[in-house]
Backbone as JSON, one array per atom type, in Angstrom:
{
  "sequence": "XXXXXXXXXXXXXXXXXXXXXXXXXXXXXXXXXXXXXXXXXXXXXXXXXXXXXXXXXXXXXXXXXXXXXXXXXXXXXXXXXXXXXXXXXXXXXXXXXXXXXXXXXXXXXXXXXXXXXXXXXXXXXXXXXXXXXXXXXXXXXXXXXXXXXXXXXXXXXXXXXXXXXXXXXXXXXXXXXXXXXXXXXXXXXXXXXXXXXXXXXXXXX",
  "N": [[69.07, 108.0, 62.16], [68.94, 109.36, 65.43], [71.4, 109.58, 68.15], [68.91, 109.17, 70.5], [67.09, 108.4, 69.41], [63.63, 107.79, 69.19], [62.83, 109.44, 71.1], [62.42, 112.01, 70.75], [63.17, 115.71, 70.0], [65.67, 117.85, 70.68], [65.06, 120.07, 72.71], [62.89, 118.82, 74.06], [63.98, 116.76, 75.74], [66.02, 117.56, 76.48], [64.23, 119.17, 78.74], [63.29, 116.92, 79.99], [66.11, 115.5, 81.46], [66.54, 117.09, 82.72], [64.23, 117.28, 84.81], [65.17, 114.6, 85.53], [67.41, 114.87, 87.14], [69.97, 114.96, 85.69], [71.19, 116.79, 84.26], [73.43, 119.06, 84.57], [73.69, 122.05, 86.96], [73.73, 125.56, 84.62], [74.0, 123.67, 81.89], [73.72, 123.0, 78.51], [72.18, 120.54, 76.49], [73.3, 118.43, 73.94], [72.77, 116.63, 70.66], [74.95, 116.24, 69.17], [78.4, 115.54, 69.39], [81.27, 117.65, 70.44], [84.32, 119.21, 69.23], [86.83, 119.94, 71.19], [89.59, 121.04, 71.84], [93.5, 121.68, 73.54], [96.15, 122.6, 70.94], [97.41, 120.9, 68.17], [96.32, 117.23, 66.85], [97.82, 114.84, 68.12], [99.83, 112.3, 66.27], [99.55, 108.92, 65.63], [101.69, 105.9, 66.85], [101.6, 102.67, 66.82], [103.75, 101.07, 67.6], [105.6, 102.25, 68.67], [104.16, 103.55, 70.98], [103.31, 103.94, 73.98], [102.53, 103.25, 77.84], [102.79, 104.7, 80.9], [103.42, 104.38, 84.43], [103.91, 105.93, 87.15], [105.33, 107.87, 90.18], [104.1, 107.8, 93.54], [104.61, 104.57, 93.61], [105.46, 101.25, 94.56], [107.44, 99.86, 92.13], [107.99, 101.42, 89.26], [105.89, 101.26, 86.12], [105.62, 99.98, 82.87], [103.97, 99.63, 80.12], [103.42, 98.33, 76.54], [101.07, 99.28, 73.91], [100.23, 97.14, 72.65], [99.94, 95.21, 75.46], [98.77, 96.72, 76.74], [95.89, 96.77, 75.47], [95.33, 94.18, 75.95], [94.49, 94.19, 78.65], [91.63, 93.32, 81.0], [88.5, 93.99, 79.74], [85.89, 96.4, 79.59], [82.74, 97.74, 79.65], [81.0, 100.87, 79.9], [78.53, 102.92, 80.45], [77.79, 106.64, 80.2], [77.26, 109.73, 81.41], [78.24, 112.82, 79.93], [79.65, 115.68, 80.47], [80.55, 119.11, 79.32], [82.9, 122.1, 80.41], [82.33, 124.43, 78.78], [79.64, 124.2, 78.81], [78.05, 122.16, 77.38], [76.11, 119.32, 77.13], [76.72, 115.98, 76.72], [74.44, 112.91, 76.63], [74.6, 109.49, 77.54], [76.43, 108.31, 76.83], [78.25, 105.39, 75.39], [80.88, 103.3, 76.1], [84.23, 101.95, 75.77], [86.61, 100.22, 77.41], [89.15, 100.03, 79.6], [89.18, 99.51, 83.21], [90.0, 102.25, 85.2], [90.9, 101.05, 87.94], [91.73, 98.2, 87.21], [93.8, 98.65, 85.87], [95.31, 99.94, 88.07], [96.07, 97.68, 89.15], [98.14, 96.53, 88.69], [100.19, 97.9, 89.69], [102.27, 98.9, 92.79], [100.8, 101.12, 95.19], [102.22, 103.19, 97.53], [101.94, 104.26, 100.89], [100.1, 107.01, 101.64], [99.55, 107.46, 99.35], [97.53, 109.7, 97.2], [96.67, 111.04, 95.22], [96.64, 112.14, 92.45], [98.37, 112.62, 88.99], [97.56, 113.12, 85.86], [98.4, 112.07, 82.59], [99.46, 112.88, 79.68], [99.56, 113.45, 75.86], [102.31, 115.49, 74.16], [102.94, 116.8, 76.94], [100.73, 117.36, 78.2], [98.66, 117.23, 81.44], [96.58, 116.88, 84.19], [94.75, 116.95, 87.09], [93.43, 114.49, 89.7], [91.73, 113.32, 92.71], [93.12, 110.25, 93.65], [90.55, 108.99, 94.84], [88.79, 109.49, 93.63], [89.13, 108.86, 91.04], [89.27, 105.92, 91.89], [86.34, 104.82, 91.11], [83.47, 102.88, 89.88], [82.79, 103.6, 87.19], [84.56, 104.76, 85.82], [87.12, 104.85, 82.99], [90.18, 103.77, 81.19], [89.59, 104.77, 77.83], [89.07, 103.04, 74.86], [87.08, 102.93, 72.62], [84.08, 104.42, 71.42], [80.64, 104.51, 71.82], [80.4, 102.33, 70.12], [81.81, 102.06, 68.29], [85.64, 102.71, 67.3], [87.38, 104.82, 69.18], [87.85, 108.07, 67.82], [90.42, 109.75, 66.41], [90.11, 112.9, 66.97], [89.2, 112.69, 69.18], [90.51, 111.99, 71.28], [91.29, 109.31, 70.31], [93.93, 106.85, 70.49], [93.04, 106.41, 72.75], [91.7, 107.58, 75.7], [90.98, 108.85, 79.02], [88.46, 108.58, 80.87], [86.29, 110.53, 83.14], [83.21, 110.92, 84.37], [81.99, 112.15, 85.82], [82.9, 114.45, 86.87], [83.9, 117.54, 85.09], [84.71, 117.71, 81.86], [86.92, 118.1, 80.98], [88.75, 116.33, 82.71], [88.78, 114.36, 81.56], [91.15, 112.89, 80.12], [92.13, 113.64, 77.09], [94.48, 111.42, 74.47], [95.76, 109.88, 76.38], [98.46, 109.12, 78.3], [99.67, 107.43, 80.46], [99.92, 108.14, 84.18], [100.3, 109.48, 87.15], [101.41, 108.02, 90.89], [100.67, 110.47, 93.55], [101.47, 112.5, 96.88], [100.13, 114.83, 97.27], [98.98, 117.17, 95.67], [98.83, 118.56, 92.54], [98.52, 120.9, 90.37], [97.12, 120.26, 87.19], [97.47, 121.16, 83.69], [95.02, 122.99, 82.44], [94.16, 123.5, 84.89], [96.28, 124.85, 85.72], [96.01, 127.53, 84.58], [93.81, 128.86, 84.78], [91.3, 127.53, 85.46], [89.34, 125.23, 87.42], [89.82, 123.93, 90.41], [89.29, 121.51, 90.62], [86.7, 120.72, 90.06], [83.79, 119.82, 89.81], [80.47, 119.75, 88.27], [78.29, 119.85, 89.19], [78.43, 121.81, 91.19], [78.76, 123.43, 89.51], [81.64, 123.81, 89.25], [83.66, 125.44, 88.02], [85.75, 127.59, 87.22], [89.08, 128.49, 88.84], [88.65, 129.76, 92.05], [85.61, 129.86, 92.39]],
  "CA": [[68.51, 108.08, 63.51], [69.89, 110.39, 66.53], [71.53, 108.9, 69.26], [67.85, 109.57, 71.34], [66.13, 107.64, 68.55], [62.39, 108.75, 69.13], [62.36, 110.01, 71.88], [61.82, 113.08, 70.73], [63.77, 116.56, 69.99], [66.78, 118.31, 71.63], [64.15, 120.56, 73.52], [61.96, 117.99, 75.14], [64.9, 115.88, 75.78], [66.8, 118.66, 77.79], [63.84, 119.24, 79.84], [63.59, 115.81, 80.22], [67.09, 115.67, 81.51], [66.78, 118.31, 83.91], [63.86, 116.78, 85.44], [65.78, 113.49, 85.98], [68.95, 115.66, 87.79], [70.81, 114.55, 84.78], [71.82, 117.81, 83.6], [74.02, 119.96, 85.82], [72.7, 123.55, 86.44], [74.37, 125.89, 83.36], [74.55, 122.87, 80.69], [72.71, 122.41, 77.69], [71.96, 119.05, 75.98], [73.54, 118.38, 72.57], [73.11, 115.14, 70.55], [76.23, 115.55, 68.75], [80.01, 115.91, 70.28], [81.49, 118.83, 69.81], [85.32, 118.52, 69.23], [87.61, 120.83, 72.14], [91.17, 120.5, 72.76], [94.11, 123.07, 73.28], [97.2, 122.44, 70.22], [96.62, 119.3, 67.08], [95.66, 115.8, 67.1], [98.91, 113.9, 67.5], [99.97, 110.98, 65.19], [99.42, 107.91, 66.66], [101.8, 104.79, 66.46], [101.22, 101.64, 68.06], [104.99, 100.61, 67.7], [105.67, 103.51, 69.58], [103.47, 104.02, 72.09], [103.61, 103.46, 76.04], [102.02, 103.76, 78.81], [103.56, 104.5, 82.14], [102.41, 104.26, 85.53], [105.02, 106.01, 88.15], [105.24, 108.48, 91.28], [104.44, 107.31, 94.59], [104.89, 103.46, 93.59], [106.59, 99.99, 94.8], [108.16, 100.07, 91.32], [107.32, 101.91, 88.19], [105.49, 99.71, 84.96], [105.07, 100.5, 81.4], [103.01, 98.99, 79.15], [103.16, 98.76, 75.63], [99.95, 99.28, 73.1], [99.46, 95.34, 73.05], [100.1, 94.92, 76.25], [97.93, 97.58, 77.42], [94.58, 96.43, 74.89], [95.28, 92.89, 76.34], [94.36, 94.23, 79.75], [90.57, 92.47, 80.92], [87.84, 95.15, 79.26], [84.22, 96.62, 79.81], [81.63, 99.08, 79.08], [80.49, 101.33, 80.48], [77.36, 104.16, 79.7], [77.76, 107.47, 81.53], [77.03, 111.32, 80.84], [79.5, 113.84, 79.84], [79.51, 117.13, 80.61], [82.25, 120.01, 78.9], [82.98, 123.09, 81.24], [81.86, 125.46, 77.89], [78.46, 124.27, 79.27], [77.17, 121.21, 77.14], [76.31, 118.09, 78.11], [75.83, 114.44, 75.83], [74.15, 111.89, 77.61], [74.31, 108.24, 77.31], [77.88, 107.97, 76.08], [78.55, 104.23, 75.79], [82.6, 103.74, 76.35], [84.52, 100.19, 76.41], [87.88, 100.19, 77.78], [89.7, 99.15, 80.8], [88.8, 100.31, 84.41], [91.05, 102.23, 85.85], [91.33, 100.22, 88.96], [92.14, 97.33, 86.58], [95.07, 99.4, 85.65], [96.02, 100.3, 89.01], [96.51, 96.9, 89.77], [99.27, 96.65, 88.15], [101.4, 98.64, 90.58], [101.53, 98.59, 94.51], [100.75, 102.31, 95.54], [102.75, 103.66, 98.59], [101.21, 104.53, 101.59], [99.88, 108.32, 101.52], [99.68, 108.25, 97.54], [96.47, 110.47, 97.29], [96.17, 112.14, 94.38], [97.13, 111.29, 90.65], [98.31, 113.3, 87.79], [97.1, 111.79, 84.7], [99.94, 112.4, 81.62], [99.0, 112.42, 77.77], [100.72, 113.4, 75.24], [102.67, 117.18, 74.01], [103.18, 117.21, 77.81], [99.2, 117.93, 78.9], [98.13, 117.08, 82.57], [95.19, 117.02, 85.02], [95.23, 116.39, 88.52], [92.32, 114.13, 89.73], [92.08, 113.19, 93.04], [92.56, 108.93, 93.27], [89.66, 108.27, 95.19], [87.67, 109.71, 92.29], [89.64, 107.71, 89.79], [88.61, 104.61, 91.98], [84.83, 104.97, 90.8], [83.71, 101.92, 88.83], [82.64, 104.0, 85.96], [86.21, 105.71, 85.42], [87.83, 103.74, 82.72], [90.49, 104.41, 79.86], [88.27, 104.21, 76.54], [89.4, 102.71, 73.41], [85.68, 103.07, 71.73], [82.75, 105.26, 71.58], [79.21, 103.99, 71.02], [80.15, 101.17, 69.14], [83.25, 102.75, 67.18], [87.06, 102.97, 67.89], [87.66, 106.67, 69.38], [88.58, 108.82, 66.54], [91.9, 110.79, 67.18], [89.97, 114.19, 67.36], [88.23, 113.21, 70.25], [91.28, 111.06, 72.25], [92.11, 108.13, 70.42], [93.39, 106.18, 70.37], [92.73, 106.75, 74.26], [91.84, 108.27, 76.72], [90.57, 108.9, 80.2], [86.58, 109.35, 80.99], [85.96, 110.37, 84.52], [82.15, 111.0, 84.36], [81.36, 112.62, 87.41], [84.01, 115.84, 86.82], [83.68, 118.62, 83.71], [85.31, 116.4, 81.09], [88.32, 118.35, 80.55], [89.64, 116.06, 83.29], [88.46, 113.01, 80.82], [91.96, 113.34, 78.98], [92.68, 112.99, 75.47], [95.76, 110.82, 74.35], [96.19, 109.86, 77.41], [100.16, 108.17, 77.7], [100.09, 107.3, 81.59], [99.59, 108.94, 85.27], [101.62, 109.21, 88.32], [100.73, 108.7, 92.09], [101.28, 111.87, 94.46], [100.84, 112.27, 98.04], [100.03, 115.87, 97.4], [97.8, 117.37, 94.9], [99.8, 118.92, 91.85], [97.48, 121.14, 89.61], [97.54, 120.14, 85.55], [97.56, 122.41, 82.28], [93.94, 123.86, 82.33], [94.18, 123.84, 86.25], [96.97, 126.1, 86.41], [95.67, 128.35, 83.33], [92.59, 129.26, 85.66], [90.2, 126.27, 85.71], [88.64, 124.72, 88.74], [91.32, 122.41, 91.01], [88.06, 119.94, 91.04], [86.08, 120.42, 88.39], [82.57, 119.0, 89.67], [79.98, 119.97, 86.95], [76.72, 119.74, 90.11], [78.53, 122.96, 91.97], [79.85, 124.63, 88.73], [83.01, 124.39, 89.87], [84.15, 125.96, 86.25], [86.99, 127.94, 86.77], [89.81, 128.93, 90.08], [88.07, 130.91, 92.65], [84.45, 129.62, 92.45]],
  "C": [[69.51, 108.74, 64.45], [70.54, 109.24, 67.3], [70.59, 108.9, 70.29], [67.01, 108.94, 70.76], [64.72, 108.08, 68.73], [61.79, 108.94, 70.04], [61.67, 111.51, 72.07], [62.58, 114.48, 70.07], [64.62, 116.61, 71.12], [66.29, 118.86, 73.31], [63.77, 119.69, 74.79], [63.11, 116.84, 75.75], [65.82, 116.62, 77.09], [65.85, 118.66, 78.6], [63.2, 118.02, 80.59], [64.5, 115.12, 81.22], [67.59, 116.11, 82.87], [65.93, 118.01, 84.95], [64.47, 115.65, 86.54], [66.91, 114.21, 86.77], [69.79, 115.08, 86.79], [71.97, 115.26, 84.53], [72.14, 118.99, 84.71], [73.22, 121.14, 85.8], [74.33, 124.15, 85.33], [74.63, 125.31, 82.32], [73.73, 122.88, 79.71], [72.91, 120.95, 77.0], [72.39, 119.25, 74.36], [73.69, 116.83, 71.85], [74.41, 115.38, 69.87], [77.16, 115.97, 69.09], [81.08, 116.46, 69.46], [83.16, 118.67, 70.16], [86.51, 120.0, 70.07], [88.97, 120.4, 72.64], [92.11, 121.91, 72.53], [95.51, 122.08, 72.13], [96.31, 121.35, 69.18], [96.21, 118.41, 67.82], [97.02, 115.3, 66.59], [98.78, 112.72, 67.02], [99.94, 109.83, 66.04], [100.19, 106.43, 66.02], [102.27, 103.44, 67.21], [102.37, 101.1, 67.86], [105.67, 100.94, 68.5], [105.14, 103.8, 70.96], [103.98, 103.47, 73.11], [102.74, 104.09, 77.18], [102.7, 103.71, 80.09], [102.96, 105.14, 83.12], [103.78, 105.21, 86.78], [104.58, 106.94, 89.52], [105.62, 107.71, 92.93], [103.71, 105.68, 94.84], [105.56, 102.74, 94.1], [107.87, 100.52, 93.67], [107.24, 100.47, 89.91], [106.53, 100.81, 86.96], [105.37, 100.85, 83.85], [104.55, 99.55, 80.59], [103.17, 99.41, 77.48], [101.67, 98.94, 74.73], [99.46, 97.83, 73.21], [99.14, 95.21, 74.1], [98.68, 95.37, 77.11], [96.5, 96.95, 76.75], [94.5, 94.67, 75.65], [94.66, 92.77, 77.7], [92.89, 93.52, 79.82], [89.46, 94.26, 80.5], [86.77, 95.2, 79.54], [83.77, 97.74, 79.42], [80.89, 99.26, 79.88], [79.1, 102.67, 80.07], [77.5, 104.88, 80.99], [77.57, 108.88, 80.23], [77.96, 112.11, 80.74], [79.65, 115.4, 79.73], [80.75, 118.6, 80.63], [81.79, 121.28, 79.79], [82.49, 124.32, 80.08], [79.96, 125.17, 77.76], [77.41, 123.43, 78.55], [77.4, 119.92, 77.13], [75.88, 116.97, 76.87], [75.44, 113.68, 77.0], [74.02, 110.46, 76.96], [75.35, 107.77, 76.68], [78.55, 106.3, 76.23], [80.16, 103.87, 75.32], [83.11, 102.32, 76.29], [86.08, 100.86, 76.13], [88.4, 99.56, 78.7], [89.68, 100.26, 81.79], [90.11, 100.86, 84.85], [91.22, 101.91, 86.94], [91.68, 98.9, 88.69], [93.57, 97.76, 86.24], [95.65, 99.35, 87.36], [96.73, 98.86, 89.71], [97.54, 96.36, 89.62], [100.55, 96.95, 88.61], [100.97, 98.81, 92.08], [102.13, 100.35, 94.81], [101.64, 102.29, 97.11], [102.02, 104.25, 99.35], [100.8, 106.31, 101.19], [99.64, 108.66, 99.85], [97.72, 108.32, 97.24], [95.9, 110.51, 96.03], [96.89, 111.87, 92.94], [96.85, 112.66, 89.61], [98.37, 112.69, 86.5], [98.14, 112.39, 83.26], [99.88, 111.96, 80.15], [99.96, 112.94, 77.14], [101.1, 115.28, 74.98], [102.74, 117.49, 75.48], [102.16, 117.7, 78.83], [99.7, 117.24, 79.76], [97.19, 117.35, 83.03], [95.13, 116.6, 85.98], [93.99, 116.12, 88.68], [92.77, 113.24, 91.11], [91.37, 111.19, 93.36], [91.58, 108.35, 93.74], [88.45, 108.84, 94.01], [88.24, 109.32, 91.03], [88.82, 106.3, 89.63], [86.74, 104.29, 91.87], [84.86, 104.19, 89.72], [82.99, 101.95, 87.5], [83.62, 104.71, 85.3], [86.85, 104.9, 84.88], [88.8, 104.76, 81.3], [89.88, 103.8, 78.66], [88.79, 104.11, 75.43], [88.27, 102.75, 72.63], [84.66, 103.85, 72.39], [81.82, 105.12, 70.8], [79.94, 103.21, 69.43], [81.57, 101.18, 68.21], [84.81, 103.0, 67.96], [87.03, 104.49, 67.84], [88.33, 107.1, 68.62], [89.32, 109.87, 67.31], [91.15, 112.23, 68.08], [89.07, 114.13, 68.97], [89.19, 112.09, 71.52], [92.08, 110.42, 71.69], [93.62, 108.31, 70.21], [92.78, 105.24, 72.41], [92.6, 107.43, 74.86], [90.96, 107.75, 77.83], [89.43, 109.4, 80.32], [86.75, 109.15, 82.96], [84.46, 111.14, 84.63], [81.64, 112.41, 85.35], [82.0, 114.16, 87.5], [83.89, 116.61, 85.7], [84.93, 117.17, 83.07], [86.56, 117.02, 80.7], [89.58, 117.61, 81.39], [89.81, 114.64, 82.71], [89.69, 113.11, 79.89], [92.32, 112.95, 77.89], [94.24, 112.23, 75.26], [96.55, 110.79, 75.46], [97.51, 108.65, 77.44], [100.53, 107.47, 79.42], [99.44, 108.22, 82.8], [100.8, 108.37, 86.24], [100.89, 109.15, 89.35], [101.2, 109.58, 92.75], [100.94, 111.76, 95.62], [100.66, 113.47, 98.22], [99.65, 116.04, 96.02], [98.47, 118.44, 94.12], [98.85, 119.75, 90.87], [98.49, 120.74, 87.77], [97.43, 121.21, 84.3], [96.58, 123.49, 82.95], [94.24, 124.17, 84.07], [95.17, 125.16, 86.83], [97.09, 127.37, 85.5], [94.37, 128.93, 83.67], [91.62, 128.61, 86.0], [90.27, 125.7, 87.04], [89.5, 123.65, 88.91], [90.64, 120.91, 90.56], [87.3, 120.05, 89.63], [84.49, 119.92, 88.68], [81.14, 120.3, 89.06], [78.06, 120.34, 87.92], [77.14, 121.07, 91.22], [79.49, 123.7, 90.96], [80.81, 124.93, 89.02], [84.3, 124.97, 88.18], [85.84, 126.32, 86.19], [87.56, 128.39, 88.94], [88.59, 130.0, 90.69], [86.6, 130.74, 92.58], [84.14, 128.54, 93.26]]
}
């Protein structure tokens, strides 16, 4: 069975989709998730790992892998939409909110804007009042399953509402900023913002 179960085809499903304002303008509908990243799929080991929170903080935190899965968890269902113009819908996610995270650390006045920090040195600048949206969480599972490396795990960042390249894979931390810092794809020509309902695709649009 699809993930659409019988509802029907891809077809009737997209225009389905499009009816509902589901589907941005330029996207098409795909049931299955198509696997996009720039370099490998690093090794992942939970002995190892960390997460760290810093910038414009009280005082910095890190978290280890336990520490961090121990946090309080939920699920969430939201749509996901890649800037190469296709969209899944109904993506069901369980992780920890990131405003569950944030609580963790006491932000400094003026701290705006957040660069989110995975691993091989990626980035993505997202700005924090569109973090604080209470469907923005980091996701340890997808539909039912622990997130397989090629598509994050054994984490990452879903921010729904933005082209998903700002949803980041192996995600290791973020910082706060009180000024708006562009990340990898952002300063490689991609859209500062990224919203997926004014094609904001690439710089200069």
């Amino acid at each position: 069975m699809t993930l659409f179960g019988d509802l029907g085809d891809r077809r009737e499903l997209e225009k389905k989709a499009k009816a509902e304002g589901r589907l941005p303008p330029g996207q098409s509908l795909t049931l299955k998730w198509p696997v996009l990243h720039c370099g490998g799929v690093p090794a992942f080991d939970a002995a190892k790992w960390d997460f760290k929170i810093s910038g414009q903080v009280e005082e910095p935190k890190g978290l280890t892998w336990d520490e961090f899965r121990a946090l309080p968890q939920t699920e969430v269902t939201s749509d996901f939409h890649c800037v190469t113009r296709w969209s899944r819908l109904d993506n069901r996610w369980k992780g920890v909110l990131f405003t569950e995270v944030l609580k963790l650390v006491k932000a400094k006045p003026g701290a705006e804007f957040v660069l989110v920090l995975a691993e091989e040195g990626y980035t993505a600048n997202v700005p924090l009042a569109d973090l604080l949206r209470p469907n923005v969480l980091f996701a340890f599972e997808h539909d039912g399953t622990p997130l397989a490396p090629e598509h994050g795990g054994p984490l990452r960042l879903v921010v729904p509402h933005l082209y998903a390249w700002k949803s980041v894979k192996w995600v290791r931390g973020f910082m706060l900023l009180d000024h708006d810092r562009l990340g990898f794809w952002e300063r490689n020509g991609y859209h500062a913002y990224g919203d997926p309902r004014k094609e904001q695709r690439y710089s200069g649009r």
